[in-house]
C-alpha positions in Angstrom: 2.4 -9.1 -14.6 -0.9 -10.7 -12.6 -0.5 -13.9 -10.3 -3.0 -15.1 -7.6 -1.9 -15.8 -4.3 1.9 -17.1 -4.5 4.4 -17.9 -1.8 6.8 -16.4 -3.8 7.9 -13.8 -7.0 8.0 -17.0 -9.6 11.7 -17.6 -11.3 10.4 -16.3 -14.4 9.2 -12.8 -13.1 12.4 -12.3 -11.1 14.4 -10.6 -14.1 11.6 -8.3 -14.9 11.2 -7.0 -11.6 14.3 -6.4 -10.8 14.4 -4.4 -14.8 12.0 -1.6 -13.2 13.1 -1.8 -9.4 17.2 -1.0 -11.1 15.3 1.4 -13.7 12.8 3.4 -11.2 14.6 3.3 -7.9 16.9 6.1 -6.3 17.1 5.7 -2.8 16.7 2.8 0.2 13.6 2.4 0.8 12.0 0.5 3.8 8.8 -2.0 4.1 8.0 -2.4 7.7 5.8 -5.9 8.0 3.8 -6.8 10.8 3.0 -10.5 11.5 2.4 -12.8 14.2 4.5 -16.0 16.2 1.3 -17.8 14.7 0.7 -16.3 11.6 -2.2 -15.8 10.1 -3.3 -16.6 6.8 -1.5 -14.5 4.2 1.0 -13.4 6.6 3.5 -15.7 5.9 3.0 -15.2 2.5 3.4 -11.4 2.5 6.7 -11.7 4.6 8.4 -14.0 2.1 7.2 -12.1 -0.9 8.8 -8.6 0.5 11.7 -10.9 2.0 12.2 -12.0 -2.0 11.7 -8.2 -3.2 14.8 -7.4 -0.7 16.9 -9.7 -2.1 15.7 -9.1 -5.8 16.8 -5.5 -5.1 20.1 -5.9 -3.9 19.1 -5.0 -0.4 18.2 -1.2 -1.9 15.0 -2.5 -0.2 14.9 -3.0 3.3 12.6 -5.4 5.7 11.9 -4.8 9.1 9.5 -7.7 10.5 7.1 -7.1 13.8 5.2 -9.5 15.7 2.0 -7.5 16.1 1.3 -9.1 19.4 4.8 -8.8 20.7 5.3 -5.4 18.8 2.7 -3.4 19.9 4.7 0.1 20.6 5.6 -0.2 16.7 1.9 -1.3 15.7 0.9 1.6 17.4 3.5 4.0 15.7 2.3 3.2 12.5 -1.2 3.1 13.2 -1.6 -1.0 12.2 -4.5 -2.8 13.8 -4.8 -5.4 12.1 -2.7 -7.8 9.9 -0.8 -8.7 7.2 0.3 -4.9 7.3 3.5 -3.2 5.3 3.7 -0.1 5.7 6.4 1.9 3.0 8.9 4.2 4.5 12.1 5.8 3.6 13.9 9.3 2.2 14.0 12.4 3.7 10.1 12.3 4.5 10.1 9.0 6.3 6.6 8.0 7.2 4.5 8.4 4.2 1.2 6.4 5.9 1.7 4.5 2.5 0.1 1.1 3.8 -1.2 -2.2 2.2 -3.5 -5.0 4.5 -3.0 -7.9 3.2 -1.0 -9.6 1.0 0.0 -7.1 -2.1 -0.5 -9.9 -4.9 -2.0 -10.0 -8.3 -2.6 -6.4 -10.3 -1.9 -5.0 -6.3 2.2 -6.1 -6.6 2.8 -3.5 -9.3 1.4 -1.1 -7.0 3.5 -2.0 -4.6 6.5 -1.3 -7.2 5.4 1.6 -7.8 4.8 3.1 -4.3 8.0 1.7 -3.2 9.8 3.7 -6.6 8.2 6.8 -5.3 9.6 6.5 -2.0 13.1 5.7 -3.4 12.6 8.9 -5.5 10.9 11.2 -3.5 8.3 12.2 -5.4 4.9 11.4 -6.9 3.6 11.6 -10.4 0.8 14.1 -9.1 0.4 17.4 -11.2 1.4 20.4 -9.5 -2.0 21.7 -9.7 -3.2 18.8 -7.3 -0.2 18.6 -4.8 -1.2 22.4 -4.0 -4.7 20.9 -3.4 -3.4 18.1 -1.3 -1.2 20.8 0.9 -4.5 22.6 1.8 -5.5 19.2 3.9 -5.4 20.4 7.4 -7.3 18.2 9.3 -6.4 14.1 9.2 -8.0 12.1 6.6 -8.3 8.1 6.5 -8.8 6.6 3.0 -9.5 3.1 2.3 -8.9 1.1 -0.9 -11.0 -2.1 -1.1 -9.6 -4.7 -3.9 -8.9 -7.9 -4.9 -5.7 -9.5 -6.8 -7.9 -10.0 -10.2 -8.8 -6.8 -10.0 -7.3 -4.4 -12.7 -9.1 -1.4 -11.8 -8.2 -1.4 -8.5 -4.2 -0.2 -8.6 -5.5 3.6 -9.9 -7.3 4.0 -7.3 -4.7 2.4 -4.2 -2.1 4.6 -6.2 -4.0 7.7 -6.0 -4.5 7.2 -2.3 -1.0 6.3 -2.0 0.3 9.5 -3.6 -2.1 11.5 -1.4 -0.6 10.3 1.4 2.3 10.9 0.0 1.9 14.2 -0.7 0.4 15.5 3.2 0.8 13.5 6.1 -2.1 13.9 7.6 -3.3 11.5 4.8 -3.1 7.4 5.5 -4.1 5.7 3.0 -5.1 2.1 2.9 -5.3 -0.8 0.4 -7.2 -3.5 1.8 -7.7 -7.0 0.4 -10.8 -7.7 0.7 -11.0 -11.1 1.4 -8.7 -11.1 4.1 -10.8 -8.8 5.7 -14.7 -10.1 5.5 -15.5 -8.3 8.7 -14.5 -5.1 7.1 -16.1 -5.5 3.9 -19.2 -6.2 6.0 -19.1 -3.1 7.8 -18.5 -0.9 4.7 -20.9 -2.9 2.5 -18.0 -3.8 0.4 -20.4 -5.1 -3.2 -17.9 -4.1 -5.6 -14.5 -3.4 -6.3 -12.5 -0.8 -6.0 -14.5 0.9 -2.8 -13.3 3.9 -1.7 -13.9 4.9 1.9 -12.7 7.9 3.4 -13.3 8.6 7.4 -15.6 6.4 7.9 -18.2 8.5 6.3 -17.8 9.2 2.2 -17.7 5.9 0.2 -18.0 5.5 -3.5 -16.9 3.3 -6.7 -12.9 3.7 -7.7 -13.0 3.0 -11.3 -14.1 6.5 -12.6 -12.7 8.9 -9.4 -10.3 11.6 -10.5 -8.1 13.9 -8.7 -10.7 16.5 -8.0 -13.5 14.2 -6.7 -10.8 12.9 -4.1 -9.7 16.3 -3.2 -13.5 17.5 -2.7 -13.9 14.5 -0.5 -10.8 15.3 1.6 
C-alpha cells in the first residue's frame, strides 16, 4: 500500500485499511496533531488524512487538533517544535513519545497503522530479551528517523524507534520527513535514507541496524 503525497486515504484503499485497523486494534487510541491558523505545507494534508483515519475507524481513533502558535502549553507538553506533528497517545501508558513530523504518507502510513495498533493493544512486538534492555535506559534519549514516502526501508527503522519509545519513556522517538524539513537534513548531513540520529551525537545508516546496535547506542 504506497501513495505519494495525497490529500486523502483514496476510495479504493478505504476497505483495506479499515481490514487491519478492525483486525489489529483493541483499544481508543489518540493522534494529537499540531497545525497552524495558516498552515503550512503538508499540514493541511496530515490533518485531513488522520481526520479520514478517525472516521475509517469508527471513531476507535481519536483526533485532537492544536494550533501550534495558539497552543503552545500543549506543544510544549508533548515536546513539538516544529510542524506537521502527531504525536500517538492512548491506553493505560498514555504518552508513548511515539511521534511523526510531517506528513505520514507513502511506505511511512503503514507505520503509522502500525504504531497506532500497538497503542490500541498495549504492547510491542519487541522480544522479551530486548524490552529488558530497553528498561535499563535511565537517562533520556532522543532518536531521530530521517525518510522519505518512496522509501521502503525506512518503516523498520521508525518502527523500531517507535517501539523503543514505547517500551521506556524516557525514549522519544522521531520520524521525520525529510523534505519538509531541509533545515534539519542540513544540520545532520541527511545524504541518505533512513538516518538514524540519536542525541544529537550518534548517527548512522537504518537499513541494516538491529536491536542490539540501537540498544548500545542508547
Amino acid at each position: 500500500m504506497v501513495w505519494l503525497f495525497m490529500s486523502v486515504i483514496p476510495e479504493r484503499e478505504r476497505a483495506h485499511v479499515k481490514e487491519i485497523l478492525d483486525k489489529g486494534m483493541m483499544g481508543d487510541v489518540t493522534l494529537v496533531n499540531f497545525t497552524q491558523e495558516f498552515e503550512c505545507d503538508y499540514c493541511r494534508e496530515t490533518r485531513q488524512l488522520l481526520q479520514e483515519l478517525s472516521q475509517i475507524s469508527g471513531n476507535r481513533i481519536r483526533v485532537e487538533v492544536y494550533d501550534f502558535v495558539r497552543d503552545a502549553d500543549a506543544a510544549t507538553k508533548f515536546g513539538v517544535d516544529k510542524i506537521p506533528a502527531t504525536v500517538i497517545t492512548g491506553g493505560v501508558v498514555g504518552h508513548y513519545g511515539i511521534r511523526y513530523f510531517g506528513v505520514p504518507a507513502g511506505y511511512e502510513f503503514g507505520s503509522l497503522l502500525e504504531d497506532i495498533i500497538d497503542v490500541s493493544r498495549g504492547s510491542t512486538r519487541l522480544s522479551e530479551l530486548t524490552k529488558q534492555g530497553l528498561r535499563q535506559v535511565s537517562k533520556p534519549v532522543h532518536i531521530q528517523v530521517f525518510v522519505t514516502p518512496t522509501c521502503p526501508y525506512c518503516p523498520g527503522a521508525v518502527r523500531l524507534a517507535h517501539q523503543f519509545a514505547f517500551e521506556n519513556k524516557l525514549i522519544r522517538a522521531d520520524m521525520i520527513e525529510s523534505s519538509e524539513f531541509p533545515q534539519l537534513v542540513g544540520k545532520y548531513q541527511v545524504m541518505a535514507v533512513p538516518k538514524v540520529v540519536i542525541n544529537d551525537a550518534v548517527s548512522f545508516g537504518g537499513r541494516s541496524l538491529s536491536h542490539t546496535s540501537w540498544s548500545k547506542s542508547c
